[in-house]
Backbone of each chain as ProteinMPNN parsed JSONL, in Angstrom:
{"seq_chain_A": "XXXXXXXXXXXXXXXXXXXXXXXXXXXXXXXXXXXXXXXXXXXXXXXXXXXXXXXXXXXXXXXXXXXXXXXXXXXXXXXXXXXXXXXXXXXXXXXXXXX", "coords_chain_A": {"N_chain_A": [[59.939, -31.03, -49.625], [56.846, -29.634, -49.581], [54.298, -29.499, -47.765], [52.769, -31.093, -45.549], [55.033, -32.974, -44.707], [56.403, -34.219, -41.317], [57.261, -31.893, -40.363], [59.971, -30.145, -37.905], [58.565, -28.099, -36.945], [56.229, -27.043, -35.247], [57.146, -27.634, -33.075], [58.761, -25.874, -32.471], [60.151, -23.373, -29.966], [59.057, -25.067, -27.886], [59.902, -27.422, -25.146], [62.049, -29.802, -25.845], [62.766, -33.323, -25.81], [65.088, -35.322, -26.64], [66.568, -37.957, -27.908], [69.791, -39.442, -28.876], [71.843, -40.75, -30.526], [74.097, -42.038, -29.565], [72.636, -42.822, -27.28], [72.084, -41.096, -25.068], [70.264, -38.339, -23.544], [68.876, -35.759, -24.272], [67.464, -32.705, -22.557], [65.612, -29.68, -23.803], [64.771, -26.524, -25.059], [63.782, -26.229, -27.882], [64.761, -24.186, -30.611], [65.554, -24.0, -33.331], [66.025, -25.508, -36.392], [66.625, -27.756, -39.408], [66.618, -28.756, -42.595], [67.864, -31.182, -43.007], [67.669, -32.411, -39.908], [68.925, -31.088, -38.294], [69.432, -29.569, -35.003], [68.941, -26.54, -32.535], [69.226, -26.155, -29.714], [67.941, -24.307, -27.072], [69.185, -23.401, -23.42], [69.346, -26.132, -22.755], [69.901, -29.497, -20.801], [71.38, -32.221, -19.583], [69.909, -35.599, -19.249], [70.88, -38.21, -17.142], [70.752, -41.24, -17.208], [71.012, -44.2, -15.097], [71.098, -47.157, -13.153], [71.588, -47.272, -10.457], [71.382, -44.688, -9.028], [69.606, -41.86, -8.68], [68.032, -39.527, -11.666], [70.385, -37.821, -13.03], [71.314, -34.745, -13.726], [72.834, -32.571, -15.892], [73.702, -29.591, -16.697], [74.025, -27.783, -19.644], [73.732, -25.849, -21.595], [73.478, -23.534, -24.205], [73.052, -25.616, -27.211], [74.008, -27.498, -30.124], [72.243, -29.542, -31.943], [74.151, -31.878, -34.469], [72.154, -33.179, -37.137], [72.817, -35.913, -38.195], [73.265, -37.055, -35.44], [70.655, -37.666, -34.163], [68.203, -39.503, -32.72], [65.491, -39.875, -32.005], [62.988, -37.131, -31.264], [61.069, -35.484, -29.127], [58.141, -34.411, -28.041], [57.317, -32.608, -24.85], [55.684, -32.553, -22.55], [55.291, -30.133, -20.243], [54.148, -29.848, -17.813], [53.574, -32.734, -16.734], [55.972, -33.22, -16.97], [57.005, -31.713, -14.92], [55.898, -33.198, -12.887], [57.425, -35.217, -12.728], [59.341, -37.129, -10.77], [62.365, -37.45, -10.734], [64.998, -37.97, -8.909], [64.189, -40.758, -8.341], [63.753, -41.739, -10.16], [64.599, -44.858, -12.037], [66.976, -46.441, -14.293], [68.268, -48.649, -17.282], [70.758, -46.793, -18.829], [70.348, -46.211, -22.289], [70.519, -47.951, -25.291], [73.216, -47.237, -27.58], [72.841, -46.527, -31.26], [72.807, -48.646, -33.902], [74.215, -48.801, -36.798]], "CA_chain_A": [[58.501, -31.311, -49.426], [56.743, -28.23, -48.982], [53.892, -29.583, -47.052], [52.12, -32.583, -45.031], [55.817, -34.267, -43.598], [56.49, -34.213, -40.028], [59.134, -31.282, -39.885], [59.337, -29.977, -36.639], [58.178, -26.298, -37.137], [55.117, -27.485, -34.29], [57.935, -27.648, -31.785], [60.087, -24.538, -32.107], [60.145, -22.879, -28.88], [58.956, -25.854, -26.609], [60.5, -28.121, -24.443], [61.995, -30.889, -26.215], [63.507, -34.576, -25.051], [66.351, -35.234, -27.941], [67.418, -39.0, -28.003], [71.038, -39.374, -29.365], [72.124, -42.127, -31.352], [74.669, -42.858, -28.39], [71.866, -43.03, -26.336], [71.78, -39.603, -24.373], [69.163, -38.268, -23.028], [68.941, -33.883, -23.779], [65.794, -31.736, -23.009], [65.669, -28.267, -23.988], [63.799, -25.874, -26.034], [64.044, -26.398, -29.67], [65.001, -22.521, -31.474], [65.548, -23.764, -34.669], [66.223, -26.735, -37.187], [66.798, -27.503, -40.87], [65.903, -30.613, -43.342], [68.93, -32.809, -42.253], [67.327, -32.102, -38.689], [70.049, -30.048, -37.403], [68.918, -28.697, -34.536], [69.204, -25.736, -32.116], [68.465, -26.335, -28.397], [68.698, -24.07, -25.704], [68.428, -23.568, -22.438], [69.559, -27.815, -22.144], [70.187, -30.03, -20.121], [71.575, -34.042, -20.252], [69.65, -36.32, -18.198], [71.561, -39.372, -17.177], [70.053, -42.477, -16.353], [71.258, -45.251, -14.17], [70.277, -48.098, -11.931], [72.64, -47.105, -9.228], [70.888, -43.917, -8.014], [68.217, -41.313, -9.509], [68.322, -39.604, -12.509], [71.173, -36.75, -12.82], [70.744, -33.57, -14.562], [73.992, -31.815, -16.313], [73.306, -28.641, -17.797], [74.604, -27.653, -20.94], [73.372, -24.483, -22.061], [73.21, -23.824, -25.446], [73.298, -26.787, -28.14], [73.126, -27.214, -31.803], [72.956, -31.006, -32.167], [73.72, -32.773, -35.776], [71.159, -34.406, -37.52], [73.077, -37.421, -37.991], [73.421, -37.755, -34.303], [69.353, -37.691, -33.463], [67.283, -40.392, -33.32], [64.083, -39.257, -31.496], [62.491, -35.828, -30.563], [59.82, -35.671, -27.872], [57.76, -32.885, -27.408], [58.054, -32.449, -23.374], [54.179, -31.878, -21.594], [56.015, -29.466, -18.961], [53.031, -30.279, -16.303], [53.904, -33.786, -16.501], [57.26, -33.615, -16.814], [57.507, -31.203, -13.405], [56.02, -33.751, -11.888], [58.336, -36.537, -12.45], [60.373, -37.549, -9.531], [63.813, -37.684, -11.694], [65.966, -38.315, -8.076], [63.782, -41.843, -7.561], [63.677, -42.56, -11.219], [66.386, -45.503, -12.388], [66.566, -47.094, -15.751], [69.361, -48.648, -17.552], [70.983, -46.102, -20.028], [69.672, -46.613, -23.671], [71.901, -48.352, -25.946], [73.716, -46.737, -28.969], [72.131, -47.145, -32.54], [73.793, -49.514, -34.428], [73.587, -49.146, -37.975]], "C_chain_A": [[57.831, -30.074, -48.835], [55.228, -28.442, -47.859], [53.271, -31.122, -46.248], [53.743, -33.271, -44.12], [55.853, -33.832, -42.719], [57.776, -33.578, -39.589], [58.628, -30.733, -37.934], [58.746, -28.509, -35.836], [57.184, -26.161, -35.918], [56.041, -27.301, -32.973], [58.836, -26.796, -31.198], [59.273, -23.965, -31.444], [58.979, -23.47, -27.467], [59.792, -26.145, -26.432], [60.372, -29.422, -25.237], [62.887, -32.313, -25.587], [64.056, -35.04, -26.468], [66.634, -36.796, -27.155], [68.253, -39.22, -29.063], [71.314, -40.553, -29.557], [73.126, -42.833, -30.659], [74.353, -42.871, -27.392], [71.563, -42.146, -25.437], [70.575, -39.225, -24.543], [69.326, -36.61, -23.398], [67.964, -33.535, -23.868], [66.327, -30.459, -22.881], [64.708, -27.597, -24.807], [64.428, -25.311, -27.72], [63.965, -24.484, -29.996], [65.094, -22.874, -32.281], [65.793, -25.325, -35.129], [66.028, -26.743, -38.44], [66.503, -29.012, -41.529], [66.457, -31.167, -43.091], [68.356, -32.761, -40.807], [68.57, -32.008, -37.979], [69.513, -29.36, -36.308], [69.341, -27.765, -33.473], [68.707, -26.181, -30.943], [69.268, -25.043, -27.414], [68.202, -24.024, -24.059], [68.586, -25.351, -21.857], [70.281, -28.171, -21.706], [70.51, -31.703, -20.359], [70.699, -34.502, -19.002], [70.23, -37.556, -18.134], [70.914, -40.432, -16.415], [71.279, -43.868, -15.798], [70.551, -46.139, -13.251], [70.471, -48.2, -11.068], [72.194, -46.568, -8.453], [70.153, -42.878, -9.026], [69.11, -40.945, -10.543], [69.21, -38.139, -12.524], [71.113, -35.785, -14.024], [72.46, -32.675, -14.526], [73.574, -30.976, -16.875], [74.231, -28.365, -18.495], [74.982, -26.576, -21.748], [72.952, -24.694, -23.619], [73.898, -24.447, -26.397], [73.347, -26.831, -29.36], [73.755, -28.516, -31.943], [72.482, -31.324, -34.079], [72.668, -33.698, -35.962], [71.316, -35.763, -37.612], [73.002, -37.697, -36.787], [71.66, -38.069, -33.674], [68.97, -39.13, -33.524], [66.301, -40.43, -33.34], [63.892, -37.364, -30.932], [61.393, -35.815, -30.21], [59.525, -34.433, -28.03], [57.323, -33.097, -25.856], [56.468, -32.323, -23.106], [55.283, -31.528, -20.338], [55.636, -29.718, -17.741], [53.424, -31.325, -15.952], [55.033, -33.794, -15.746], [57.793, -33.112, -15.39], [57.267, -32.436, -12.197], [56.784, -34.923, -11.614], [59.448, -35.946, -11.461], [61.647, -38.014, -10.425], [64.661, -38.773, -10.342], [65.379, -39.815, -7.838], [63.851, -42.691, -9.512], [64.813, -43.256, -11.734], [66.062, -46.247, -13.357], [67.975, -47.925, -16.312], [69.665, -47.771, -18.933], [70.625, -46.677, -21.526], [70.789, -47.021, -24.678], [71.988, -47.502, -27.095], [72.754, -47.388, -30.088], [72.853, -47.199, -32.895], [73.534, -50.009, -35.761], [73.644, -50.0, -38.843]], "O_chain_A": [[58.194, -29.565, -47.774], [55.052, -27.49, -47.099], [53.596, -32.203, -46.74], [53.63, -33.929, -43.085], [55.333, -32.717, -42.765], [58.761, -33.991, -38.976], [57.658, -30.854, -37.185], [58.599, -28.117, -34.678], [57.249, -25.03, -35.435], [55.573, -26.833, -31.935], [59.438, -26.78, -30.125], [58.084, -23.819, -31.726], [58.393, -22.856, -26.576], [60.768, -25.695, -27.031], [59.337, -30.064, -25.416], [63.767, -32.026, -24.775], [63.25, -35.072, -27.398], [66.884, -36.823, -25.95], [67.755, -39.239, -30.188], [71.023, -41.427, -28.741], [73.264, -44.037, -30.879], [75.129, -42.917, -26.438], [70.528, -42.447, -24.842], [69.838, -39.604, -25.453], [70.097, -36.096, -22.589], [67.278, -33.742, -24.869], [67.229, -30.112, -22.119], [63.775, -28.272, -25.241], [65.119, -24.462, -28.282], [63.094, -23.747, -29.535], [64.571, -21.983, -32.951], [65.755, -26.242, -34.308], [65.298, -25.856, -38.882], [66.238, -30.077, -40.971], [65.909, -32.202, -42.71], [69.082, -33.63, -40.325], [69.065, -32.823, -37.201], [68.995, -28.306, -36.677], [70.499, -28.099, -33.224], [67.591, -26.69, -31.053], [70.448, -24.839, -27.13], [67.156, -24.479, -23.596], [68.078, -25.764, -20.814], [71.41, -27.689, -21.799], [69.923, -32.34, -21.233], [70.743, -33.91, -17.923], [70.127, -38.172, -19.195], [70.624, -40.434, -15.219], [72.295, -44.185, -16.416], [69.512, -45.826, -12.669], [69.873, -49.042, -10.398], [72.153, -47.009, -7.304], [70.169, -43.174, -10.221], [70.251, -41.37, -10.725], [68.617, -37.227, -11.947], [70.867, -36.159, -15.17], [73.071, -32.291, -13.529], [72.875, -31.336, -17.822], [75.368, -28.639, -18.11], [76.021, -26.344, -22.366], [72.336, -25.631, -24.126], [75.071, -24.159, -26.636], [72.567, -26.038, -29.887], [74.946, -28.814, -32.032], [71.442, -31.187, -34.723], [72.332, -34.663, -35.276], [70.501, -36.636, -37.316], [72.582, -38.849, -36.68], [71.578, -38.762, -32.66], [69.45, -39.869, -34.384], [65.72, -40.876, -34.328], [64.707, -36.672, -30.321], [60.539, -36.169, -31.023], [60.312, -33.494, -28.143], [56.816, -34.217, -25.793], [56.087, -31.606, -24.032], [55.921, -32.344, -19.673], [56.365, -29.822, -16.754], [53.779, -31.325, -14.774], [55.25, -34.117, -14.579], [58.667, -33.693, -14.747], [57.901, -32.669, -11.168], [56.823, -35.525, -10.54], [60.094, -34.902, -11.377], [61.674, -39.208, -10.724], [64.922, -39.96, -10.541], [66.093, -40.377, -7.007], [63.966, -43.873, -9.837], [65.878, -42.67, -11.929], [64.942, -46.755, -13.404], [68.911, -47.736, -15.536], [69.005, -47.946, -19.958], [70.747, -47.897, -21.633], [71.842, -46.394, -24.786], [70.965, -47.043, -27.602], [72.087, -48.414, -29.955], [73.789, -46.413, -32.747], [72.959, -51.054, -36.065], [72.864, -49.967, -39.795]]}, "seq_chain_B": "XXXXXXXXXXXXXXXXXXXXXXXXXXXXXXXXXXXXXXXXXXXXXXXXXXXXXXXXXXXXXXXXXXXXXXXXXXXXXXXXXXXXXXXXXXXXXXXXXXXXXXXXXXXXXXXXXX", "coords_chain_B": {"N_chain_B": [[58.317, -45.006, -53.788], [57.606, -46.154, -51.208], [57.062, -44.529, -49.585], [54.544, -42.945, -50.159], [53.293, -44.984, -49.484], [53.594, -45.09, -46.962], [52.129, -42.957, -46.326], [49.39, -43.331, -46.809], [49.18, -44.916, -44.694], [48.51, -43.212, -42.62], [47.384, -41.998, -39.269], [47.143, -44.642, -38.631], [47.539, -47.435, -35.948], [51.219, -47.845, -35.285], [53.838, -49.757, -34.802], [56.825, -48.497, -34.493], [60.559, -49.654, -34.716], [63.28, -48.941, -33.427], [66.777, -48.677, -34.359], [68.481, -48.545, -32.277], [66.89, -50.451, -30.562], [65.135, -50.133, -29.079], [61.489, -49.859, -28.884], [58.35, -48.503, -30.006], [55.432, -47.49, -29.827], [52.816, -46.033, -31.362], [50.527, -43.881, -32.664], [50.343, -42.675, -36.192], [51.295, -40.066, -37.541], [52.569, -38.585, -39.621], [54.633, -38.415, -42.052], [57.059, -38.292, -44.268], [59.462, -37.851, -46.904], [62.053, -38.593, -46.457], [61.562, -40.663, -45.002], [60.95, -40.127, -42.196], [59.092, -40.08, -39.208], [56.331, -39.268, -37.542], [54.786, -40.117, -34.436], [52.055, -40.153, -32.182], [50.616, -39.831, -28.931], [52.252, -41.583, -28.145], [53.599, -44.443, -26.552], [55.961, -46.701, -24.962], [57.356, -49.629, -26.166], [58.409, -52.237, -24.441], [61.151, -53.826, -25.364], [62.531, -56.399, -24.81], [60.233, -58.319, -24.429], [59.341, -59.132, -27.069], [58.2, -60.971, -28.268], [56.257, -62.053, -27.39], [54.052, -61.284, -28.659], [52.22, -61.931, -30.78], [49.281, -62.078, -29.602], [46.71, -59.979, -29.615], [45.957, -58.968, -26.481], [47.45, -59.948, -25.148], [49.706, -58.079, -26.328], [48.615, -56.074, -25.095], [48.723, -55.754, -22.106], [51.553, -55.782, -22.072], [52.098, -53.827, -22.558], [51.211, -52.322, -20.91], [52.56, -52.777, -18.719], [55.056, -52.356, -19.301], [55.09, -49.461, -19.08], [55.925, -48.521, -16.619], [58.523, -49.66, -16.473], [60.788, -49.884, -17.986], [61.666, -48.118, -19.939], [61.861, -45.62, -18.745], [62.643, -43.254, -20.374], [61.187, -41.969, -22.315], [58.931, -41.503, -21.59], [55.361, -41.07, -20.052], [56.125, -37.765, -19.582], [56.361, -37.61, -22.624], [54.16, -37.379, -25.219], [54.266, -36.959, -27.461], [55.863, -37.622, -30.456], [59.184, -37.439, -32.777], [60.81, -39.086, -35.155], [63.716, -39.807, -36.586], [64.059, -40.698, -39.603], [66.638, -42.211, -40.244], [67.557, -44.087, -38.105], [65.425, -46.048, -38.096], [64.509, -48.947, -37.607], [62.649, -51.223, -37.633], [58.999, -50.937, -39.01], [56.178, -52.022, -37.548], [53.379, -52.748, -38.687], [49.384, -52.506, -38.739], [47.505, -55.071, -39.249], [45.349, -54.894, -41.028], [46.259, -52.918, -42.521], [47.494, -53.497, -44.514], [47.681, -53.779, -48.28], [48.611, -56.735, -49.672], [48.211, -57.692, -52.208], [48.004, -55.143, -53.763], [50.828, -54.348, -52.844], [52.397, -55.555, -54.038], [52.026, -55.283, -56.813], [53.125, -52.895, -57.304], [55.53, -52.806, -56.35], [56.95, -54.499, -58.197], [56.41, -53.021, -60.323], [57.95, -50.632, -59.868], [60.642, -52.327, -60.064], [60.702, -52.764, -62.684], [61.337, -50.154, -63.281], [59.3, -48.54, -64.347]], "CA_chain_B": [[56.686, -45.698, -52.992], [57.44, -46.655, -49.733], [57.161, -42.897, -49.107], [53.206, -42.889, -50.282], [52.647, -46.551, -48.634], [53.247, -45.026, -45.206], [50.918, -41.804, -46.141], [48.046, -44.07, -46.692], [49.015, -45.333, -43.405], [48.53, -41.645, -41.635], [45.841, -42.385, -38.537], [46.462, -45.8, -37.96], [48.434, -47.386, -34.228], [52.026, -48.991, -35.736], [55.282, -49.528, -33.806], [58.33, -48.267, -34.743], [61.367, -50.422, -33.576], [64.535, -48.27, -33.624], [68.104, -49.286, -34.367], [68.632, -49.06, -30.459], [66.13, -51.884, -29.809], [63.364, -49.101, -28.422], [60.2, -49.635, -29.386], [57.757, -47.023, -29.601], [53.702, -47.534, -30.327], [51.639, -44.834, -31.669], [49.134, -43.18, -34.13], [50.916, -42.466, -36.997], [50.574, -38.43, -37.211], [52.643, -38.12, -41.015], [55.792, -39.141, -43.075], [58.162, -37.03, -45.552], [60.505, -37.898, -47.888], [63.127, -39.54, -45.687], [60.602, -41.715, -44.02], [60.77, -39.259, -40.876], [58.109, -40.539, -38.299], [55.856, -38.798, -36.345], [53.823, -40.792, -33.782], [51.062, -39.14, -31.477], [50.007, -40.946, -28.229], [53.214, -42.564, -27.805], [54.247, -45.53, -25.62], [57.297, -47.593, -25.434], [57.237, -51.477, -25.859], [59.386, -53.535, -23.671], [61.794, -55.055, -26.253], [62.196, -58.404, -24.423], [58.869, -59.181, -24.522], [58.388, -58.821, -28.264], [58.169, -62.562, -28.724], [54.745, -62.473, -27.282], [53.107, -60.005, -29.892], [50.959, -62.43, -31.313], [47.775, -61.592, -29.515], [46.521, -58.715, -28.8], [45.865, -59.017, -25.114], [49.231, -60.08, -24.659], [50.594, -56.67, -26.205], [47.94, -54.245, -24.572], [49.204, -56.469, -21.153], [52.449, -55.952, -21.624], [52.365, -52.117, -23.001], [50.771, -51.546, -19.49], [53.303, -53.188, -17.984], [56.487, -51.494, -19.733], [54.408, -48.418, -18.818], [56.46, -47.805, -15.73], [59.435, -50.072, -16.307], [62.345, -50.173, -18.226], [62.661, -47.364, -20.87], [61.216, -43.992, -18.776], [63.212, -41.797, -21.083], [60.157, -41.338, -23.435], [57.65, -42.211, -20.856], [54.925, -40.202, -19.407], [55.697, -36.498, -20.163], [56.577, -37.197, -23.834], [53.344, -37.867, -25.731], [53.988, -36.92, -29.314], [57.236, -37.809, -31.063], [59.456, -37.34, -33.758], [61.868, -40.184, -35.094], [64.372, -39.849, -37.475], [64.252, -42.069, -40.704], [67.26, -42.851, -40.164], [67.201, -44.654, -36.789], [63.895, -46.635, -37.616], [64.585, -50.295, -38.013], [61.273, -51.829, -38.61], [57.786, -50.694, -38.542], [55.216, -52.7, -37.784], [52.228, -52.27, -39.489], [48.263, -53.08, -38.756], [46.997, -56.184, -40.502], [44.459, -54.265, -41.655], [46.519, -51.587, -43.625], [48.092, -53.883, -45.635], [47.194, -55.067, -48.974], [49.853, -57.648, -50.191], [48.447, -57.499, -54.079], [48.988, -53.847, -54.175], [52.65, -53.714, -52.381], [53.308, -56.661, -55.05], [52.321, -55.052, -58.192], [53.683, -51.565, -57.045], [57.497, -53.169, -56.364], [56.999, -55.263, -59.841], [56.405, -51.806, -61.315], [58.983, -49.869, -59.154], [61.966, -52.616, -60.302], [61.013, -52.667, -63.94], [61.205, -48.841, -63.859], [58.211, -48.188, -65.022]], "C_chain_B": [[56.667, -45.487, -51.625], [56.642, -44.921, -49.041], [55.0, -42.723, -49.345], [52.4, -43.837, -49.941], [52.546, -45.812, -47.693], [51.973, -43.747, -45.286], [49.647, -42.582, -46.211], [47.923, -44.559, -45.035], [48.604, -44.846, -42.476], [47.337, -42.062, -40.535], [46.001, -43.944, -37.977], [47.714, -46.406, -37.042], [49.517, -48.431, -35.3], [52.868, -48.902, -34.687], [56.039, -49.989, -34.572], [59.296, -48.758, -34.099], [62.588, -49.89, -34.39], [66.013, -49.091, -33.551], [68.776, -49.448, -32.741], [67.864, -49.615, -29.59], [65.03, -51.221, -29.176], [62.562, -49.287, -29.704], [59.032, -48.904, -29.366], [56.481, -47.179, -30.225], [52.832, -46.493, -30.155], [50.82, -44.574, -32.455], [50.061, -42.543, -35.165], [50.807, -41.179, -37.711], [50.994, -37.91, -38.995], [54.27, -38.743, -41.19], [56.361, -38.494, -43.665], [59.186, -38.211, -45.867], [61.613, -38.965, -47.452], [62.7, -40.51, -44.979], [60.856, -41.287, -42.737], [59.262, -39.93, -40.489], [57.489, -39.575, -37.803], [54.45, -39.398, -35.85], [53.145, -39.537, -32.296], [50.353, -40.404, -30.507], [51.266, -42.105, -27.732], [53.207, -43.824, -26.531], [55.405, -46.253, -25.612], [56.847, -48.814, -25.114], [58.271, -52.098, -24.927], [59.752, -54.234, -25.036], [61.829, -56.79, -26.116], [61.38, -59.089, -24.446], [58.321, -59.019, -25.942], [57.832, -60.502, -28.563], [56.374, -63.004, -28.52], [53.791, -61.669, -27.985], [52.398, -60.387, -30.669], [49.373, -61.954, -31.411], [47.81, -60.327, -29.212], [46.301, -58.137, -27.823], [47.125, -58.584, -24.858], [49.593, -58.88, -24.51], [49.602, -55.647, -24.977], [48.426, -54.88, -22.982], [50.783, -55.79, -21.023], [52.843, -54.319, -22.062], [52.183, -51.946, -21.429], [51.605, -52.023, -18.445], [54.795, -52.457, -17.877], [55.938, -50.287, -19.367], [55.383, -47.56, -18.007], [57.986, -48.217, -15.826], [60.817, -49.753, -16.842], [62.656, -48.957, -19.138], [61.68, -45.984, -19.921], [61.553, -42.966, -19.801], [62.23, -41.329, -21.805], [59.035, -41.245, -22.513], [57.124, -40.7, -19.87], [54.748, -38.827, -19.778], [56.151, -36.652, -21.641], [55.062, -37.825, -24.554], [53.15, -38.268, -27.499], [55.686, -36.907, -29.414], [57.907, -37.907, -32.627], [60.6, -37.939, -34.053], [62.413, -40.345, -36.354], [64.553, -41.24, -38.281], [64.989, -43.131, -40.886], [68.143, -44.025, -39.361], [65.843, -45.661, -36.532], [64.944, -48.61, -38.4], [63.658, -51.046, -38.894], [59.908, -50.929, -38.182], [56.569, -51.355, -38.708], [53.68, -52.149, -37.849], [50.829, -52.928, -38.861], [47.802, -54.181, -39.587], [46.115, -55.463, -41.481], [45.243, -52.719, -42.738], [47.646, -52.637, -44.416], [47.403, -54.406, -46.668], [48.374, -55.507, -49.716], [49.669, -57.48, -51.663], [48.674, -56.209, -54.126], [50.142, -53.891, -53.825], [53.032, -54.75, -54.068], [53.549, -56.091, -56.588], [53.252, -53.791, -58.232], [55.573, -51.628, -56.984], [57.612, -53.6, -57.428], [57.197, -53.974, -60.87], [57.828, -50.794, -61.239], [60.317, -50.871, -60.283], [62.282, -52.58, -61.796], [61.557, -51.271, -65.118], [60.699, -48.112, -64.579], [57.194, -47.441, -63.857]], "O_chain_B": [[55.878, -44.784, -50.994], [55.844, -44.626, -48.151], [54.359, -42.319, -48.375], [51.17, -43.799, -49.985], [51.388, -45.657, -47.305], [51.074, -43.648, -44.451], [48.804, -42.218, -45.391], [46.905, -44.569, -44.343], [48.271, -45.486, -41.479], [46.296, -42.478, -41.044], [45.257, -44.436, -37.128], [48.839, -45.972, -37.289], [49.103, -49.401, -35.935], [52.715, -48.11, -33.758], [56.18, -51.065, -35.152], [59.281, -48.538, -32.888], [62.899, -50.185, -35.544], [66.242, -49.998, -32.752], [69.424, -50.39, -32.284], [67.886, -49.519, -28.363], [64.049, -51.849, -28.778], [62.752, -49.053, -30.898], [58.747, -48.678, -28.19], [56.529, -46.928, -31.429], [52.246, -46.121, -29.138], [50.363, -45.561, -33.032], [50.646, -41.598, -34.636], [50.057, -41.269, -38.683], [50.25, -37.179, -39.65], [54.842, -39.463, -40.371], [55.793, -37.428, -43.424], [59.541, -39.178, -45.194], [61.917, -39.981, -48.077], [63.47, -41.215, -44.328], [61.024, -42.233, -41.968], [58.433, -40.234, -41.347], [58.295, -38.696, -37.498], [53.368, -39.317, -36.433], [53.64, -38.556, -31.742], [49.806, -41.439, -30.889], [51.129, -43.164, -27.12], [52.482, -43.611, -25.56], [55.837, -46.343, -26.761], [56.162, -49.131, -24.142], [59.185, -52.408, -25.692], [59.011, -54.97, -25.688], [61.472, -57.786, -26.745], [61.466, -60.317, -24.48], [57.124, -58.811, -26.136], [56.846, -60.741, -29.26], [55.611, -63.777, -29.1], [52.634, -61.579, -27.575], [51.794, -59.597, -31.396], [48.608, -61.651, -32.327], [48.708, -59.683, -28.67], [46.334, -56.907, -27.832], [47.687, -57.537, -24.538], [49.826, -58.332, -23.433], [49.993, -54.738, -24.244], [48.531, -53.8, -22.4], [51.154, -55.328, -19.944], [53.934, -53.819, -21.787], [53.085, -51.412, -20.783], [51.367, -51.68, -17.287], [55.45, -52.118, -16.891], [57.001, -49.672, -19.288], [55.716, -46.409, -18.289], [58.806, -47.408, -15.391], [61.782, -49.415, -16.156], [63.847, -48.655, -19.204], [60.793, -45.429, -20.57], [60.853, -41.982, -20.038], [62.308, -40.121, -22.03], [58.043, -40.736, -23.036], [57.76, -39.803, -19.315], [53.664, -38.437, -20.214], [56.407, -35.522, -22.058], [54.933, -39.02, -24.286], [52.559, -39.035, -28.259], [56.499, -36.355, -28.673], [57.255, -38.38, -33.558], [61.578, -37.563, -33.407], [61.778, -40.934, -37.229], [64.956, -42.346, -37.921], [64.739, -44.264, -41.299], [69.092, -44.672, -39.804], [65.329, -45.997, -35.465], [65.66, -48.986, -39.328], [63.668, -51.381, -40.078], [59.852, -50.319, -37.115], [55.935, -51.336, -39.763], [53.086, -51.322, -37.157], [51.062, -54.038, -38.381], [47.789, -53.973, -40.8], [46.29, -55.544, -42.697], [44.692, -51.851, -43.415], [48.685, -52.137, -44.846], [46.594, -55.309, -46.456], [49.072, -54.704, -50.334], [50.622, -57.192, -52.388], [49.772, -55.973, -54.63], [50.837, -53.329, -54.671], [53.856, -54.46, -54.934], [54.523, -56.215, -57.331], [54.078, -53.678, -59.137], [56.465, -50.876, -57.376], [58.59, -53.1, -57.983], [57.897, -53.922, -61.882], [58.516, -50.358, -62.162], [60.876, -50.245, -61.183], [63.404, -52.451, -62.285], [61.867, -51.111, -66.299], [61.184, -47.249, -65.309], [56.092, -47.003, -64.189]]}, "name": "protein", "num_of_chains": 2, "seq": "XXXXXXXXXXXXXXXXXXXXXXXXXXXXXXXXXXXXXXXXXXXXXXXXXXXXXXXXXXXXXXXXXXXXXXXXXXXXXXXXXXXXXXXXXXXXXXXXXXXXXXXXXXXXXXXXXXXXXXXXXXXXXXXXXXXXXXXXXXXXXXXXXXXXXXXXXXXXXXXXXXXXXXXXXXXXXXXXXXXXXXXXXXXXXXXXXXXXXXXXXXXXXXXXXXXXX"}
């Protein structure tokens, strides 16, 4: 499709929030990606949610997650996102997609 | 088709309900080939409460309610999103962007292979 779909060419070299089809949480900054949405992250990090105690931050470094494994990609507002309180935030982890 | 049903759709608020039970309500920004999503304005629905999605109070009630609650992961700093085709369950549509005699003759046409 050479124009109009929703690739993600708009998002290379922000800050993106990657939800994983086993429910993971990764933000980083999108470098690259291809039509299966293969993509390149670096610079990421996992965020782990729980209801136990805030939200924990693993870094990663650099990523290159399969397209089969995506399910969502966020583009990040950085302003916002600084200001979230991660250590107070508790959720229950997101379930797997279940095809 | 389906692929030029949802482009007509481009502009108008649906929710996408993903194979991992997230629900996600937005403006419907464009579509490709694989039925790739991209919503603008995002929110997440509270799954448990879909039952009450009748009215429309109800939902704009209970959007503002899931607001802070149960799924942060999208919430807040993500506004615009992009949701793989293959991860979309259902998408619910506006009453108003459907018309039932076109989808009908358009699949009648589609199965006869014509």
């Amino acid at each position: 499709m050479a124009s109009g779909g929703p690739a993600l060419e708009s998002l290379v070299d922000q800050v993106i929030s990657v939800i994983t089809n086993d429910g993971r949480n990764i933000v980083g900054t999108l470098r690259g990606f291809d039509q299966a949405t293969n993509i390149i992250l670096d610079e990421s990090h996992e965020r782990v949610y729980s209801t136990k105690e805030g939200v924990q931050q693993l870094v990663l470094g650099l990523y290159i997650i399969r397209g089969d494994n995506i399910s969502v990609v966020g583009e990040v507002d950085e302003d916002l996102d600084a200001r979230l309180d991660l250590s107070k935030l508790r959720a229950h982890p997101l379930k797997p997609v279940i095809h | 088709m389906f692929f030029s049903y949802f482009k007509e759709l481009v502009g108008k608020e649906v929710t996408v309900e993903l194979k991992n039970d997230l629900a996600i309500r937005g403006t419907l920004h464009s579509v490709d080939q694989y039925l790739n999503i991209k919503l603008e304005n995002t929110r997440v629905v509270d799954q448990d409460k879909y039952p009450h999605m009748q009215s429309i109070n109800e939902l704009l009630m209970l959007i503002k309610q899931s607001k802070t609650l149960d799924f942060p992961h999208l919430q807040l700093s993500v506004r615009n999103c992009f949701i793989r085709g293959s991860v979309v369950r259902y998408v619910l549509l506006p009453q108003d962007g459907v018309d039932i005699d076109i989808l009908h003759d358009a699949t009648r046409r589609e199965a006869r292979g014509g």
